[in-house]
N, C-alpha and C positions, 0 to 999 in steps of 0.2 A: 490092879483091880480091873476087870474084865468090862465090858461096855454094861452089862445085863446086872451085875450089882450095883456099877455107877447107879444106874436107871435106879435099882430099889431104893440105895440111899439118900439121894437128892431130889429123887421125885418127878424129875427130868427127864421125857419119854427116851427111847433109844432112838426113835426116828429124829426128835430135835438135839440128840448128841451129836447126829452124824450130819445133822444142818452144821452144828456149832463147828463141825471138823470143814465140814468143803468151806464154809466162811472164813474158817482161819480166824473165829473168834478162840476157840479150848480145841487145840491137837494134843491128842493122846501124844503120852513123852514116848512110848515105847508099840514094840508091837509082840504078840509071842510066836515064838517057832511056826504055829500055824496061819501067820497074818492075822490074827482076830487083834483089834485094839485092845492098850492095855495103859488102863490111866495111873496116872501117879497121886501120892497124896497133895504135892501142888496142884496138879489138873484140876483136881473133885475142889480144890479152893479156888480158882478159876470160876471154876461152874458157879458156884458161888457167888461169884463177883457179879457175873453176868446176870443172873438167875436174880438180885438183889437191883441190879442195876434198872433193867428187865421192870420191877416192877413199880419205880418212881414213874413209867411210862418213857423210858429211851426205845429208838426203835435201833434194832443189832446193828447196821451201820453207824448211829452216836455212839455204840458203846463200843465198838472195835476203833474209835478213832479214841475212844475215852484211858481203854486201854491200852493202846499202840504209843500215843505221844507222851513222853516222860515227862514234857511241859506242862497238862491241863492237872490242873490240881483239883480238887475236891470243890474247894470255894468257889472254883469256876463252874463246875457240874452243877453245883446247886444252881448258882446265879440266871445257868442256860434254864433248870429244868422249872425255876422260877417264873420267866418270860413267857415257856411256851404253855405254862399253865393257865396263865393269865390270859394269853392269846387262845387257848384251847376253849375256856371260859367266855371269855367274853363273845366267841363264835357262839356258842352255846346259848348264852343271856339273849344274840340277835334272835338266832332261831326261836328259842321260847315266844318269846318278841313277836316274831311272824305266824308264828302258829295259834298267839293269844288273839292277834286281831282276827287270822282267817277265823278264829271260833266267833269273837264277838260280832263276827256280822253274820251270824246267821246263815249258813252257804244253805240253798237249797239244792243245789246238786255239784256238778264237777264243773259247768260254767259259773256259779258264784265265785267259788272258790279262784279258778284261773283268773277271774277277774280281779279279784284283791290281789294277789299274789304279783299281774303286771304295774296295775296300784303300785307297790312295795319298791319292785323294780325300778320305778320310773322316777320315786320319789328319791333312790340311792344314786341316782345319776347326777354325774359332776356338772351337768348342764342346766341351768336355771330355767332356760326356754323349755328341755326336756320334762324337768319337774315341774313347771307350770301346765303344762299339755297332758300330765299323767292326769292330774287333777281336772283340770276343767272337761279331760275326754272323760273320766267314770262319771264325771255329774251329768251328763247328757241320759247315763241311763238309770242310775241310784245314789242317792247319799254314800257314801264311803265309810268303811269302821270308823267310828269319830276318833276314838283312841289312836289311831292310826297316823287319823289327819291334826289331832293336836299333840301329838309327839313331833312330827314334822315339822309343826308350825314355831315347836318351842325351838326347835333346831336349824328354823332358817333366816337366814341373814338376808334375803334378794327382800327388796321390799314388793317386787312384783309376785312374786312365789308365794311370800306371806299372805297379798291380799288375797288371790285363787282359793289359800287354804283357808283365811277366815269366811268366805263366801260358802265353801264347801259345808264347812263348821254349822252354820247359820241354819245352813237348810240339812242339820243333823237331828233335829228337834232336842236339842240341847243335851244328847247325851256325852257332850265333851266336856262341859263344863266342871267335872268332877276332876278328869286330866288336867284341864288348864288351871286350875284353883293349883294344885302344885307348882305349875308355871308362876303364878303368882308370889309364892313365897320362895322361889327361887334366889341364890345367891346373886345370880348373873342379873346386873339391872337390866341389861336390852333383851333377855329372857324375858321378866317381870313385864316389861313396855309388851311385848309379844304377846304375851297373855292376858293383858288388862285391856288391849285394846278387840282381843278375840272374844274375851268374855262380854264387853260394851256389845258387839255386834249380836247376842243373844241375852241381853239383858231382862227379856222375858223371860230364857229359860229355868226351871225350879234351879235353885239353891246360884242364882247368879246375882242377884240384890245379897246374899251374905259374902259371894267370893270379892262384889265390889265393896262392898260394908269396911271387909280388911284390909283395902289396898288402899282407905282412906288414911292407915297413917302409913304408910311407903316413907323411906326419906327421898324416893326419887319425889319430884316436882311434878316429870311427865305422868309417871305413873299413879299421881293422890291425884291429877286434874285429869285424867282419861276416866278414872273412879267418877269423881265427884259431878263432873258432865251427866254421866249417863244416869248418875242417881240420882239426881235434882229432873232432869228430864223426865222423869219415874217419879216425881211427887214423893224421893226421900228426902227428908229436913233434916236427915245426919250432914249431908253435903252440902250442909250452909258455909260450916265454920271453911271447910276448904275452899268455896265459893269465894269466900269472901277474901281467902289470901293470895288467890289468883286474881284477884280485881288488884290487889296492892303489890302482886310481884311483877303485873303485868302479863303473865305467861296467857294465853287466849282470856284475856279480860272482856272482851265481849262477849267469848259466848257465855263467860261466866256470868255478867251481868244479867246477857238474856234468859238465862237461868234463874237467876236470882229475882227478874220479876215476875214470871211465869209461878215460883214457889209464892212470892210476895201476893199472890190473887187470895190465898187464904190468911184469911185475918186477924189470925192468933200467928201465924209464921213470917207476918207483914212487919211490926214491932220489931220480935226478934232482928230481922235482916237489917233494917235500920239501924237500930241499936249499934251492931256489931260494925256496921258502914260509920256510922256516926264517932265509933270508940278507934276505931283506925283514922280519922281524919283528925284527932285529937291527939294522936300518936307522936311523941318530939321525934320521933325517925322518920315521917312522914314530908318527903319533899314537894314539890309545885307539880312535878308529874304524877308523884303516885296520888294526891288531893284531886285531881283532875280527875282522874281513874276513877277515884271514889265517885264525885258527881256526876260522871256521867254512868254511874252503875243507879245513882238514885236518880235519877231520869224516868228508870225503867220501872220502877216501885210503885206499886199501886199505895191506893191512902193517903192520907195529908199528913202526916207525918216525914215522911220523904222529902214534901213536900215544903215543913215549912224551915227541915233542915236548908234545902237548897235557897230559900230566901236567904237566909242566914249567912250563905255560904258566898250571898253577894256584897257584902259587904264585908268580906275577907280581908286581911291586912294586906295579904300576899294579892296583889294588881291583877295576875294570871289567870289566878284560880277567882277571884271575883267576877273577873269578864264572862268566864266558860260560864260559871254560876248564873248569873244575870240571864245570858242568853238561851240558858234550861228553865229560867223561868221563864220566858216570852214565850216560851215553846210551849209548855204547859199552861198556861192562859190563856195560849191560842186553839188548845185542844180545848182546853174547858168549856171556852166560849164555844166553839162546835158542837161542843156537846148541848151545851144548852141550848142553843138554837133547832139541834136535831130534834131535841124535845118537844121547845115549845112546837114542830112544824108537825 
């Protein structure tokens, strides 16, 4: 069969016939009396091979090694053509990636645009200091695609690089917090810690009191107490109940306390907070340190209720926890009387 009917039956131009001959992937078996090539019915099955092979995406050097080694078997082809699709892919998934941020920030002409894009650069550098410096140099002149800088954030480990990027974040006017809220329900706990502490630094921004609302039940510890900090802070009374287990796990029980008397100013949420102090100190898992914990959280409580728990709490069985007690009430007697004196004056 002549090169010019190959070409009609396979589909295969004659100019990439005669590629396939100088590569030595399909040499014609034969030639005719006038030298014109002259394939065989194997050849045109060849073509085939290639042509098939061809269009899993092999480029003609894998597929002359595919067919030349008697060893690579079929399973192996797959397995290779497996990888590089994956890797073909996932190049793919960055670019999308890079091309979504350069849209969400608006380029106004060919310097916005270069400027996200060394952004981009600077943030894929194996250098911490490098990615620190990509950040803190774009904020001298504009907030950065927030999506950009809370992908980053979810993905970095330097705790100096993280804070650059929540700073960046901050002065986004909160259009990251949509990105970081997936952060938040992330598998990875130190993901999760990354995100809740990003979203805390814009807890003004819209929809960032609901992404902290969720991370109130976390089973991380750090990440329901970075929530509950910043939502008590914010005059949320959802962040009592976690307030109040960070006074008794000890984890930042101070700021939680101070938290907890700051909410205590209102006086329908003043009850509540005691109540809940009160029911933990009554707790038989409750030791002489976490009872301690308790009273100096009701220290910070507005209202005589607090108040006349902590008397109470001086005449405790437990020596310890009596003494601390006692000397919260001398303090608050002493404030009283201040106060009253300020008045009478």
């Amino acid at each position: 069969m002549l090169i010019g009917e190959v070409a009609r039956r396979s589909g295969v131009s004659t100019r990439m016939l005669r590629h396939y001959d100088a590569l030595g992937l399909v040499r014609p078996t034969g030639r005719t009396t006038g030298g014109y090539r002259e394939y065989s019915a194997e050849d045109v099955r060849r073509i085939f091979h290639v042509e098939s092979l061809r269009s899993l995406g092999l480029s003609l050097q894998q597929i002359g090694r595919a067919l030349e080694d008697p060893d690579f078997t079929p399973s192996a082809l797959v397995g290779d053509l497996i990888r590089w699709t994956e890797d073909r892919l996932a190049r793919d998934r960055e670019l999308l990636e890079r091309l979504r941020a350069i849209d969400a920030s608006a380029p106004a002409g060919w310097q916005d645009v270069l400027r996200v894009v060394a952004l981009m650069q600077g943030l894929d550098s194996t250098s911490a200091a490098r990615r620190q410096q990509a950040v803190l140099t774009r904020q001298e002149g504009a907030p950065g695609p927030a999506e950009l800088l809370a992908g980053a954030l979810l993905a970095e480990d330097d705790p100096h690089v993280a804070g650059a990027l929540r700073w960046a974040l901050a002065r986004s006017g909160g259009d990251g917090v949509a990105a970081l809220a997936a952060g938040v329900r992330a598998p990875d706990v130190d993901v999760r810690r990354r995100a809740v502490l990003a979203v805390t630094a814009m807890a003004g921004a819209p929809g960032a009191t609901e992404v902290l609302a969720d991370a109130l039940g976390d089973p991380d510890t750090a990440v329901r107490g970075h929530a509950a900090l910043a939502l008590g802070r914010r005059g949320v009374t959802a962040a009592v109940p976690a307030l109040v287990a960070m006074v008794v796990d000890g984890s930042h029980d101070v700021d939680a306390a101070e938290v907890l008397g700051a909410l205590s100013r209102d006086p329908g949420c003043a009850d509540r907070i005691t109540t809940a102090l009160e029911g933990e100190l009554a707790a038989p898992t409750a030791d002489s340190a976490t009872r301690i914990r308790l009273a100096q959280a009701l220290v910070e409580l507005s209202g005589s209720t607090a108040q006349e728990v902590l008397r109470r709490l001086a005449h405790d069985d437990d020596r310890a926890v009596a003494l601390v007690a006692s000397a919260f009430v001398g303090v608050l007697d002493e404030r009283s009387a201040g106060d009253r004196s300020d008045a009478e004056t």
